[in-house]
C-alpha positions in Angstrom: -11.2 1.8 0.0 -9.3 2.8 -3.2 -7.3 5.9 -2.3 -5.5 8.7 -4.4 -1.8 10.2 -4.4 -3.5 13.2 -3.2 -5.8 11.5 -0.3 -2.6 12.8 2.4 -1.7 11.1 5.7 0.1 12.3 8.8 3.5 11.7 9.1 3.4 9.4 12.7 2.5 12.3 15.6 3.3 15.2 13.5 1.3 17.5 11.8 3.3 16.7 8.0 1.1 15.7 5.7 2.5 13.5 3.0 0.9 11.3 0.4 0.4 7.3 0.4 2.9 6.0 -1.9 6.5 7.5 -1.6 8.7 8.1 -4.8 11.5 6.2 -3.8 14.6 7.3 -6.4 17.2 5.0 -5.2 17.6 4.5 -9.4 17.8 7.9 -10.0 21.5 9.6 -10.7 22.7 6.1 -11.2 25.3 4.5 -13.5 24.3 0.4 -12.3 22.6 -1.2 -14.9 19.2 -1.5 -12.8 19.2 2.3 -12.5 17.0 4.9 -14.5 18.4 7.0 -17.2 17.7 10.9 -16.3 15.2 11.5 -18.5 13.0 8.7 -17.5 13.2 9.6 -14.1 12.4 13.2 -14.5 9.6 11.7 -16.6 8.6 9.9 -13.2 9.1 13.0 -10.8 6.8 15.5 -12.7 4.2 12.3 -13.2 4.1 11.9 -9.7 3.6 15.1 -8.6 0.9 15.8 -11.5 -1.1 13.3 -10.2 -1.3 14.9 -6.3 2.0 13.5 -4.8 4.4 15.4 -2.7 6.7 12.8 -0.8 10.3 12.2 -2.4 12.6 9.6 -0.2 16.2 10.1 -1.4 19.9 9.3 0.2 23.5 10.8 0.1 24.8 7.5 -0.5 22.1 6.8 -3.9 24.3 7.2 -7.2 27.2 8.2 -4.5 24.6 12.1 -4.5 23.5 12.0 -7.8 20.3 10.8 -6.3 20.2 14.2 -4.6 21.5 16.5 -7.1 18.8 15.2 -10.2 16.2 15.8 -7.5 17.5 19.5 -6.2 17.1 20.2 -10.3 13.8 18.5 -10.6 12.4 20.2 -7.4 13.8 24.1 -8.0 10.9 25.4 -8.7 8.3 23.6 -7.0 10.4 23.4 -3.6 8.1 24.1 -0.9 5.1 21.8 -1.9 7.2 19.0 -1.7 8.1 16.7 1.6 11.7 15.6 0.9 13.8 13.0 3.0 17.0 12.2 2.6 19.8 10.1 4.7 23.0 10.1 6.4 25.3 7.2 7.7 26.4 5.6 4.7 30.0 6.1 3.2 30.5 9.1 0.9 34.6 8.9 1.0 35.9 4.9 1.3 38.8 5.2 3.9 37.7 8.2 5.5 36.9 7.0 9.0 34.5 10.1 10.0 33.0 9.9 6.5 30.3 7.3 7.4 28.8 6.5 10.7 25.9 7.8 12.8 28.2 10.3 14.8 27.5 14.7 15.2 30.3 14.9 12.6 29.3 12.5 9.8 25.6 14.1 10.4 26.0 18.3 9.9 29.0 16.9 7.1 26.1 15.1 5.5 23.4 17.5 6.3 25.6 20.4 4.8 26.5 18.6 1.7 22.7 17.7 1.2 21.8 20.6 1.4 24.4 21.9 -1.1 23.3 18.4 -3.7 19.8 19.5 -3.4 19.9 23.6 -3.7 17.6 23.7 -0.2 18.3 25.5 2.6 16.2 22.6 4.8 15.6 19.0 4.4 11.8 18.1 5.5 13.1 15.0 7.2 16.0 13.6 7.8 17.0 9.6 8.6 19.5 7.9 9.9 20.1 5.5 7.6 21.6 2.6 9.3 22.7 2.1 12.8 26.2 1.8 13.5 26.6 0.1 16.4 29.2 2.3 18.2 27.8 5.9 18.2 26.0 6.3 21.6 22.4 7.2 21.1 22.2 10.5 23.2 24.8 11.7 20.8 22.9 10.9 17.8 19.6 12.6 19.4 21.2 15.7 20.0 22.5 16.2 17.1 19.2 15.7 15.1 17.5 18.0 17.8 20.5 21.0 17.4 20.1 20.5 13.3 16.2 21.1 13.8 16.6 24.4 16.0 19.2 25.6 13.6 16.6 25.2 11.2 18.3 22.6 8.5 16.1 19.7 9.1 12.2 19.6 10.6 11.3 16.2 11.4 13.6 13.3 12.4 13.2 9.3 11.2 15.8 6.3 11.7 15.8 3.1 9.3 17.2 -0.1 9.1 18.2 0.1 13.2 17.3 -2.3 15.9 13.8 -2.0 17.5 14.6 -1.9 20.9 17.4 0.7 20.5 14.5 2.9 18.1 12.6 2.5 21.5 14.9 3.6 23.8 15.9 6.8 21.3 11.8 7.4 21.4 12.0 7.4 24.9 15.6 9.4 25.7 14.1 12.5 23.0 10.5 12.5 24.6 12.0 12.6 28.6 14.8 15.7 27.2 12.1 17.5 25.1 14.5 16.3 21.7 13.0 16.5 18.8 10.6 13.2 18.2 11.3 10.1 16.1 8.3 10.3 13.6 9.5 8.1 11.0 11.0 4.6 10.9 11.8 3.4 7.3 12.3 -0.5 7.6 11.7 -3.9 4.9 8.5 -4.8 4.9 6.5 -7.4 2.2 5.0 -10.4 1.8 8.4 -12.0 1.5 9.5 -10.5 4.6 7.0 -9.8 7.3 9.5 -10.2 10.2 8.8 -6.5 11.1 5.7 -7.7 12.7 6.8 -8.9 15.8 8.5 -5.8 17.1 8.6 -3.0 14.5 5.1 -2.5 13.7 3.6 -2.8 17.3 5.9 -0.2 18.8 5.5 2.4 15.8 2.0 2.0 16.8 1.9 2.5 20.3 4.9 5.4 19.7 3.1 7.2 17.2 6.0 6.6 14.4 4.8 6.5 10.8 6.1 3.2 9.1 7.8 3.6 5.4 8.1 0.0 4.4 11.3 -0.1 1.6 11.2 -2.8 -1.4 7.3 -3.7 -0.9 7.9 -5.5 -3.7 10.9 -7.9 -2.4 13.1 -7.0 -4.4 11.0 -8.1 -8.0 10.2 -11.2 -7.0 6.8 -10.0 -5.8 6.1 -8.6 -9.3 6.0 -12.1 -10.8 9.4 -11.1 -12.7 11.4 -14.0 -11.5 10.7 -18.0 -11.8 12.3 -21.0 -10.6 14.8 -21.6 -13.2 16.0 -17.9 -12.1 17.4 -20.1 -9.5 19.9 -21.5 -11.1 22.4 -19.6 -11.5 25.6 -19.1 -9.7 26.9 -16.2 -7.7 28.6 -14.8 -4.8 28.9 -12.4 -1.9 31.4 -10.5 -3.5 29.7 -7.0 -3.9 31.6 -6.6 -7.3 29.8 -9.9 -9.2 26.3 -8.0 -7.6 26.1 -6.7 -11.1 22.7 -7.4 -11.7 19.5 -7.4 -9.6 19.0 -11.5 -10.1 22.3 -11.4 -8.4 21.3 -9.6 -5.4 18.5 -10.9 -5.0 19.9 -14.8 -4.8 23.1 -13.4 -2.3 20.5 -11.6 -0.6 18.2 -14.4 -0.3 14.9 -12.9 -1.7 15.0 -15.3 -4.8 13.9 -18.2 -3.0 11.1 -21.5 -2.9 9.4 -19.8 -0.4 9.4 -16.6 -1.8 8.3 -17.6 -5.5 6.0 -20.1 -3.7 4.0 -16.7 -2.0 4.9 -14.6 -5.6 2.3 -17.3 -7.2 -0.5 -16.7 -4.6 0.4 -12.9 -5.4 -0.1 -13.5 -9.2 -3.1 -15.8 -8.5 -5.3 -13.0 -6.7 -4.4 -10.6 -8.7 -5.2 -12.6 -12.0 -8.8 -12.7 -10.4 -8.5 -9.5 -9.3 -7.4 -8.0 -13.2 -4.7 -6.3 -11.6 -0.9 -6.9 -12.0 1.2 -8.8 -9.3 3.2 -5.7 -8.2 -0.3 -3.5 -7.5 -1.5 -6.8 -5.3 1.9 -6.6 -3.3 2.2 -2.4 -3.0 -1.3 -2.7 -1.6 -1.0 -5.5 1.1 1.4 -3.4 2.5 -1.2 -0.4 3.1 -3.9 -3.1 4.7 -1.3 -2.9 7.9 -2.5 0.1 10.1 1.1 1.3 11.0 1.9 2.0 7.7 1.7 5.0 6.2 3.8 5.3 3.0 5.6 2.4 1.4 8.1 3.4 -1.2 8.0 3.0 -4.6 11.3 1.6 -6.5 10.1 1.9 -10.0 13.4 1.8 -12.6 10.8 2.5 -15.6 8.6 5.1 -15.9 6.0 1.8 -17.1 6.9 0.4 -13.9 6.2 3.7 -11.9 2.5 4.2 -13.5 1.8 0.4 -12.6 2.6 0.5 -9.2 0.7 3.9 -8.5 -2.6 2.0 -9.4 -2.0 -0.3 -5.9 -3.9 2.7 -4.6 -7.6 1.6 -6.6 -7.1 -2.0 -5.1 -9.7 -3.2 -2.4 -9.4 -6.4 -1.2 -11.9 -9.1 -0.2 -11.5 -10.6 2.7 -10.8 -13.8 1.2 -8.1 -12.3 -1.0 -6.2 -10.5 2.0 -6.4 -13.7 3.8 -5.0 -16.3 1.4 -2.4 -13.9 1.3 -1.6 -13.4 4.7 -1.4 -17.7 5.2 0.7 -17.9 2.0 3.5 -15.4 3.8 2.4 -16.3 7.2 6.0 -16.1 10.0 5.9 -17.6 13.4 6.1 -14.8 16.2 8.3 -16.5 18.2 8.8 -16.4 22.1 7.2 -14.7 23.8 4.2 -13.7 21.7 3.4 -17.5 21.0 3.1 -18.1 24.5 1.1 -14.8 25.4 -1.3 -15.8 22.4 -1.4 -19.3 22.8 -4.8 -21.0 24.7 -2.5 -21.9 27.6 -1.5 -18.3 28.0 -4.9 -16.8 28.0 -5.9 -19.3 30.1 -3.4 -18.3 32.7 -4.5 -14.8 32.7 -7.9 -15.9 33.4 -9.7 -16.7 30.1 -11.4 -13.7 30.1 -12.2 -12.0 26.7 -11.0 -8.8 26.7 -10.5 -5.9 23.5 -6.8 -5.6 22.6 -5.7 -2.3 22.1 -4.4 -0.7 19.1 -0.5 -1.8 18.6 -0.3 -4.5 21.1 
């Protein structure tokens, strides 16, 4: 049913309340080409919030802080009706070996600067932005858990971070009474529905909220790209990634496959009146484990198109084509458990599948 910025959800098993669709402002503070000027995202900030919404998703490492320093100015004096998340993990200072990582130091650093960037004396929620590999999990637990007792962060998420270690962190913080993982920030689109096999399950049956990033696979979702876009040259030198075309080829977003789903996108949502990035937002929302996805908007146009995902209702028809034009294979061992032979060795017997398994 068509929804509003102002209809709230539950953040995962908390009690936060926080809307839909996300203002992502990954553009904002930025000098890139592909980033938005100030005054068109301030232009985005106070449309958002006119029309009911209340959850910001920023980073320290978006426009190296200015990300976090437009919003602190935006937010002054509306602070405490907004739900903002920020991140830590990401280089602030190249060279600096404790300057990036998931370790206690890198965290309160980043915490404290934050907190500074953003003229707030707490962060609503808090992510680790990218797992590192080498920092042992129990260290990373109680650091978020200290930082929420000391009262500079209230709620806890991880992103972009293995699933079975964001199971294992679920389960370490529950058994020690640490403060709960309630948010897990991961890629999820039509382009990219890998997530499904573990991710979205396990949030689920863990009671974390899913925030899907670039719903919209990078542009190519929004019908913005075509096949001729292709063509191009480029390389996985992060200094020719000057322009989004470029990531998204090194990145491998801009693909056949992907512009062959992009037209099934643009084909429903030419029936449907509605524009190819609405039709893409809102597939995302049809999923029960999400909760927000984030919008990425450079333009303010942009912004105001993708907020009207939230009027679109699907037929059953049109969620299905879409779901066989981006269908992935599960893989071992959930095509064996689902297959015919695999129900047949666990006795044929029809029985109701819970929620998240």
């Amino acid at each position: 049913m068509p929804q509003q910025l102002d209809n709230f959800r539950l953040l995962g098993r908390s009690g936060l309340r926080v809307s839909p669709l996300a203002l992502g402002t990954m553009t904002f503070g930025m000098k890139a080409a592909w980033g938005s000027d100030d005054a068109e995202a301030e232009k985005m900030f106070n449309h958002y919030i006119e029309r009911g919404g209340n959850f910001i998703d920023t980073a320290n490492f978006y426009g190296s802080g200015g990300s976090e320093q437009l919003i602190g100015k935006l937010a002054k004096s509306r602070r405490d009706q907004l739900v903002i998340a920020t991140k830590y993990t990401l280089t602030m200072r190249p060279g600096d070996p404790n300057a990036s990582g998931n370790q206690r130091k890198n965290m309160v650093l980043a915490v404290e600067e934050s907190l500074r960037r953003l003229g707030t004396d707490y962060i609503d929620l808090l992510y680790l932005h990218m797992w590192d590999q080498r920092t042992p999990a129990e260290e990373v637990l109680r650091a978020f858990d200290d930082l929420v007792r000391a009262g500079k962060i209230m709620y806890v998420g991880l992103s972009d971070i293995p699933a079975w270690q964001t199971g294992r962190m679920h389960a370490i913080a529950e058994l020690r009474g640490w403060a709960p993982i309630v948010a897990l920030q991961i890629l999820y689109n039509l382009t990219d529905r890998g997530v499904e096999r573990e991710f979205l399950p396990m949030a689920l049956a863990l009671g974390m909220a899913v925030l899907p990033w670039s719903p919209l696979g990078g542009g190519v979702l929004a019908g913005k790209y075509s096949r001729k876009d292709m063509e191009i040259t480029t390389s996985n030198n992060i200094a020719d990634l000057n322009t989004r075309q470029k990531i998204n080829l090194a990145t491998g977003r801009l693909s056949a496959r992907n512009l062959d789903i992009a037209d099934v996108v643009k084909a429903v949502a030419k029936e449907m009146n509605r524009t190819p990035s609405q039709v893409a937002l809102a597939w995302t929302l049809l999923h029960p484990a999400v909760t927000s996805p984030i919008i990425g908007a450079r333009t303010f146009a942009q912004f105001q198109d993708n907020l009207a995902a939230l009027e679109i209702d699907f037929t059953a028809d049109q969620a299905a084509r879409l779901n066989e034009a981006s269908q992935i294979q599960l893989g071992f061992p959930y095509d064996m458990i689902t297959s015919e032979i695999g129900v047949g060795m666990l006795g044929g017997v029809k029985v109701a599948l819970p929620q998240g398994r």
